[in-house]
N, C-alpha and C positions, 0 to 999 in steps of 0.2 A: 330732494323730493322723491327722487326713485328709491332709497336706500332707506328712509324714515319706514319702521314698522307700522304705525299707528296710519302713514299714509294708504301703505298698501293695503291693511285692514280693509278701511272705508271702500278702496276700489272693488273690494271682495264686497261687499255688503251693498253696493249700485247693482252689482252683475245680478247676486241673490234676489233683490227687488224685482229687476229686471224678469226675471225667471217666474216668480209669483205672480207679475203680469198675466203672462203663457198660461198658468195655470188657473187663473182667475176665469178668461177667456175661453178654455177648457170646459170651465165647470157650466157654460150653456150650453153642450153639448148633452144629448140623451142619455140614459141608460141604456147599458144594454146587456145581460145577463144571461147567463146560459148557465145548465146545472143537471148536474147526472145526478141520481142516488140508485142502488138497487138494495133491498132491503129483502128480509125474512122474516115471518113472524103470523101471526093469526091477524082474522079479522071480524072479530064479534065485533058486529052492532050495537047500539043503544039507544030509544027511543031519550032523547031530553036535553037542557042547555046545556054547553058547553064554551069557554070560552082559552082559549090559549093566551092564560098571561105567561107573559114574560117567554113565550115562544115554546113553550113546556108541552103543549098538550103534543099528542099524539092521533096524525089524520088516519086514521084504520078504517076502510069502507067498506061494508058488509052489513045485510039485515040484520036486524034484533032477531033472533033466534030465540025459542023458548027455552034454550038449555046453552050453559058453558059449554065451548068446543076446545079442544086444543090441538086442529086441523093447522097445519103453519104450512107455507109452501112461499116458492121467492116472487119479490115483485118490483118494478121498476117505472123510474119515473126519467123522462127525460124533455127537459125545458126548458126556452126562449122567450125573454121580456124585455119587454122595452116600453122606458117610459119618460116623458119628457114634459117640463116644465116651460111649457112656449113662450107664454105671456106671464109676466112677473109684475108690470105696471114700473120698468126701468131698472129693477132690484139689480138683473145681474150687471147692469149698464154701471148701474152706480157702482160697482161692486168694483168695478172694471178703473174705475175714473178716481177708487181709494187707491187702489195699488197702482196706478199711473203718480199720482199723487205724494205717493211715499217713496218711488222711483226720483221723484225730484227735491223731496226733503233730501233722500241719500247724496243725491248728488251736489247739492247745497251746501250737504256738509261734510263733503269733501271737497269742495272749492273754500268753504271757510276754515277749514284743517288747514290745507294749506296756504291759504292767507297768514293766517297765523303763525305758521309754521314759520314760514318767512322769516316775518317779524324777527319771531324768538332766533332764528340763524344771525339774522345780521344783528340785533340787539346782543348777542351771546360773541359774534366777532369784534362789537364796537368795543363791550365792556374787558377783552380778552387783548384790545390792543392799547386800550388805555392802560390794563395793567404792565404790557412790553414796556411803553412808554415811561411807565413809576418803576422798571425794574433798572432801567436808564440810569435814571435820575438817579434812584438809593447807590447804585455803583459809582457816579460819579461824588454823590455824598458819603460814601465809604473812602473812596481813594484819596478828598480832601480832608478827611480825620485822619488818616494812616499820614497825609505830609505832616498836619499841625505834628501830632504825635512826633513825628522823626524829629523835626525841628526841636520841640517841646524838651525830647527826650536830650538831644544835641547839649541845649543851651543848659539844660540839667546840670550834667557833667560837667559841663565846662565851669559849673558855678555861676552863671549869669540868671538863672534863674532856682527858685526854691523845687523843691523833687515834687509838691503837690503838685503842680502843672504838669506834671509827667505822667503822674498818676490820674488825674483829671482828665487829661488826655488821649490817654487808655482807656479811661470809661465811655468816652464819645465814639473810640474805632469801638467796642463793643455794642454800643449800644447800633452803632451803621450799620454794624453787624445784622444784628439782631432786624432790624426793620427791614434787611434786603431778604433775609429769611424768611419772615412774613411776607413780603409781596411776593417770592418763591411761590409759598403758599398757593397764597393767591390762585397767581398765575398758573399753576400746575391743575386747579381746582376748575378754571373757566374753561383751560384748554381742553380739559376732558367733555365738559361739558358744550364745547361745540365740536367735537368728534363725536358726542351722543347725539344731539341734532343732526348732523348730519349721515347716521345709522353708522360707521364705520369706528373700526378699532383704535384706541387711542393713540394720538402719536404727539409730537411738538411742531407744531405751526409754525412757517415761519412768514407773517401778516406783510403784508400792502402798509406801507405808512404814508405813501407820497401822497395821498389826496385830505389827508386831515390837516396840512398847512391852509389847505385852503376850503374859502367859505362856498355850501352848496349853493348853485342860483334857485333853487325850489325853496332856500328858506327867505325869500323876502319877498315871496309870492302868495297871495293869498288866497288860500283853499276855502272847500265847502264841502259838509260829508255828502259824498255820490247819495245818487238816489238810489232805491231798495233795492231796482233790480240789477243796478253793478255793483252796490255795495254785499262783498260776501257775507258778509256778518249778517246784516237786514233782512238780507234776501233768503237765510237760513229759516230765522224767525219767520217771515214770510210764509215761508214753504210749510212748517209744521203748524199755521192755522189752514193754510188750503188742504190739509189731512184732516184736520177736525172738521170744517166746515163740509167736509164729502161723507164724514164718517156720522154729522148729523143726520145728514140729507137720507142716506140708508133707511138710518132710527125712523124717519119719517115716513117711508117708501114701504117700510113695514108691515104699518095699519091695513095696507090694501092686499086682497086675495091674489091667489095663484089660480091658473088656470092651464091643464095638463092633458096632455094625450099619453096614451098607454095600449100593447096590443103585446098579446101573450102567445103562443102556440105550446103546445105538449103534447106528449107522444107517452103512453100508459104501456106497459108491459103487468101480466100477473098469472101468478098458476090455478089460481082459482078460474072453473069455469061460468059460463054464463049459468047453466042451469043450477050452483051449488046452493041454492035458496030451496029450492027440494027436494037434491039429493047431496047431503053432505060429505057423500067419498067423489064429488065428481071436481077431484081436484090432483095435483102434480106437484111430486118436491121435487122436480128437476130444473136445475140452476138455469140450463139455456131458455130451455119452456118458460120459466119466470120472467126472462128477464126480454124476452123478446117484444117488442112491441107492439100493442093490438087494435089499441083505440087512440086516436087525436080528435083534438079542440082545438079551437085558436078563437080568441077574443078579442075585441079592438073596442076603445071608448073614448069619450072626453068628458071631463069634469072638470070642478072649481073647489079649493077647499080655500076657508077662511075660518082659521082659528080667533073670534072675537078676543080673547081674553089676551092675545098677542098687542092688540091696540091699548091696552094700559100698562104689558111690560113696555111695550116699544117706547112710551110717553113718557117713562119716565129716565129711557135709556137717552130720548132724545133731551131729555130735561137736564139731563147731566153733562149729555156733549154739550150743549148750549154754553155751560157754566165754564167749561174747559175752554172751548174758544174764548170765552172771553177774558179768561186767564193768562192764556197766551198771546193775547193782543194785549194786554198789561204789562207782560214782559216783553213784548215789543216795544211797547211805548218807553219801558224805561232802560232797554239798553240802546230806542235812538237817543233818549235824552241825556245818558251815560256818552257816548259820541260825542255827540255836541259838546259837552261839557270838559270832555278831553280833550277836544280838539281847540277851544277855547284858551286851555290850560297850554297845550304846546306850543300856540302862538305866542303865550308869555313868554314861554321857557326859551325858547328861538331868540326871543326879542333880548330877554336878559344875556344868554348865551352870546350873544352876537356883540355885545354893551360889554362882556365880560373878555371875550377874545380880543376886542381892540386894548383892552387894558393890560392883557398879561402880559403881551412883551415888552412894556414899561416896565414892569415890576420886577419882572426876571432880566433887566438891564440895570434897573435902579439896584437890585440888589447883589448884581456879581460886580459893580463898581462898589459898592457899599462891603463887600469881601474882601477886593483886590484894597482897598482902605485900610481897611481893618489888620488883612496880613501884613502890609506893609507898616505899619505902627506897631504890631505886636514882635516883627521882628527886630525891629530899634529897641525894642522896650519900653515904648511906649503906652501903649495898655498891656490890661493883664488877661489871661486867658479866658474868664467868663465873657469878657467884651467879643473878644475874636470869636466864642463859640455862638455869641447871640445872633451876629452876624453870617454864619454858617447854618443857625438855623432857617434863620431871614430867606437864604439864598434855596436852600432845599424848599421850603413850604413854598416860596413863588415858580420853582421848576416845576415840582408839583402840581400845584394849582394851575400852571403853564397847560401840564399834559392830558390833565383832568378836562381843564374849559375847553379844548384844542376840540376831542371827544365829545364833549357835551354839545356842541351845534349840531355835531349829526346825528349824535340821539334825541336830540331837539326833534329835529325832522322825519327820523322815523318816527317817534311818538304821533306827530304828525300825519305819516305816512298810515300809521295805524288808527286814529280814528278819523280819516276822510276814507278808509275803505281800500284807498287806491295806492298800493305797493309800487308801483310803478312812479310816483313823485320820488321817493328815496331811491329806486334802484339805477334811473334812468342818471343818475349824478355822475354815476361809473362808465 
């Protein structure tokens, strides 16, 4: 779990959540603004509307003058605002209670990352040691084609038997060959692949086999998938409707106005004097002169704004979360009902598994008596070598099937294990 990338990811993407909280929380805090400019330039007046779109105009304050001047001298501005949005009718509350909200989807699913994660480690060791198990077995069915052969080869020579048996013979150690090759495969393929589960460099396992002789006691016990809030998976699902249904509530919270306080202070510097309205040399292009400060304001108020037309976006934003929550309470419904139905399914598989493990060691007794038979007649001369090879088959496919069933009970059970939710039925067997 510490080593999985894709876990630690998720731990990064809690903490991030976490943080957006902070800053959620943040954002009911005031403005507060502060801002120099000192500037040069003329200030002809103009009697008539003006309006600063897009922040363009230019504030120049000076009478209408009956004539263009192009008198420039410096001037400065320097100011303090602050402004606050008190009352919102819950806005930033709610705003507060989405990113809480999505702070716990995160962390949902990263408790069901690594549920899962689980799973796939021990289902990736179960199916890694069933393949040790078949690489067993194909070596012990290689070493008994390499005797027939010697033998085969033996009675050959000696003329007791015709050369195709020798030759037939050879084709069987080939072909054991070839089959221990492929489970090689295999084996080479899963082991990597539970070195990738569990984040570390590939290497060769060398697995636990002593507890798959024997049968788990959690498989003849009978479960029920956890309820949502200790089922990881559910409780995922869970969590990304309680996001939707805050992110509705917002859309809703919309409709209603804001209500604000705001208070300003400035301080004006300029080199224009007071009297330059009827004497226009009674002015200064000296930088300090300009910029020195001569006159203050300060403003304080409260207001209410309510953008109506905000009430029919919002209506329709809330019209849509609606439809999403109810999407995701859809896919709630059908990965409990996927659960269920799984869980359903692994109580068979247990059931047959368990039906199938008291039979193998019949099979794999019935059939190395039915070998030891067979070799002992083919080496009288008494059958001929297809007999003793069907025989040989018999014995491999029930070790087989031996190592395979042996596995299958506690894949049974973790299948189990994964959809009742609770990781802890499989792991506690250990």
């Amino acid at each position: 779990m510490a080593n999985f990338n894709t876990i630690r990811a998720k731990q990064n993407y809690i903490q991030g959540a976490k943080e957006v909280v902070e800053q959620v929380k943040m954002d009911y805090l005031p403005n507060f603004n502060l801002a120099i400019q000192q500037d040069y330039g003329t200030v002809n007046g103009q009697n008539g509307p003006l309006y600063g779109f897009g922040g363009l105009g230019v504030s120049s304050s000076g009478l209408p003058l009956p004539n263009q001047t192009w008198n420039a001298a410096f001037g400065s501005l320097y100011l303090a605002n602050v402004n606050w949005n008190f009352f919102t009718f819950g806005r930033t509350t709610q705003r507060i209670n989405i990113a809480k909200a999505e702070v716990e989807q995160y962390k949902k699913d990263y408790e069901q990352e690594i549920f899962k994660h689980k799973v796939k480690i021990a289902a990736a060791y179960l199916n890694l040691l069933a393949s040790q198990r078949l690489l067993l077995s194909q070596q012990k069915n290689l070493e008994r084609a390499k005797v027939i052969h010697s033998n085969a080869a033996v009675r050959v020579k000696n003329g007791l038997l015709p050369g195709v048996d020798s030759t037939l013979a050879a084709a069987e150690v080939s072909k054991a060959k070839i089959s221990l090759n492929q489970i090689k495969q295999q084996l080479k393929i899963q082991n990597n692949e539970l070195a990738n589960f569990m984040g570390i460099e590939a290497e060769d396992f060398d697995l636990d086999t002593t507890f798959i002789a024997e049968i788990p006691a959690a498989a003849v016990i009978t479960s029920e998938v956890q309820s949502d809030s200790t089922n990881p998976i559910l409780s995922f699902y869970l969590s990304r409707i309680a996001v939707s249904v805050n992110q509705f509530t917002l859309f809703k919270k919309e409709y209603l106005p804001t209500f604000s306080l705001w208070g300003i202070y400035q301080n004006r510097g300029s080199g224009f004097n007071s009297n330059y309205s009827t004497d226009q040399s009674s002015f200064t292009q000296n930088y300090w002169k300009g910029i020195k400060p001569v006159r203050q304001n300060y403003l304080f108020g409260v207001g209410v704004t309510w953008n109506l037309t905000t009430m029919a976006r919002s209506s329709r934003k809330a019209a849509a979360q609606k439809w999403i929550t109810q999407g995701l309470e859809e896919e709630y419904k059908a990965i409990s009902l996927a659960l269920s139905t799984q869980l359903d399914a692994a109580n068979a598989r247990i059931k047959y598994a368990l039906d199938n493990y008291n039979e193998a060691p019949l099979q794999v007794l019935a059939a190395k008596q039915a070998y030891a038979q067979r070799m002992a007649l083919y080496n009288n001369g008494l059958i001929d070598l297809v007999d003793l090879t069907q025989a040989l088959y018999t014995l491999n496919r029930a070790e087989t099937d031996r190592d395979v069933i042996y596995t299958n009970v506690w894949q049974a059970l973790l299948m189990k294990a994964a959809a009742t939710g609770d990781f802890n039925l499989f792991i506690h067997e250990f």
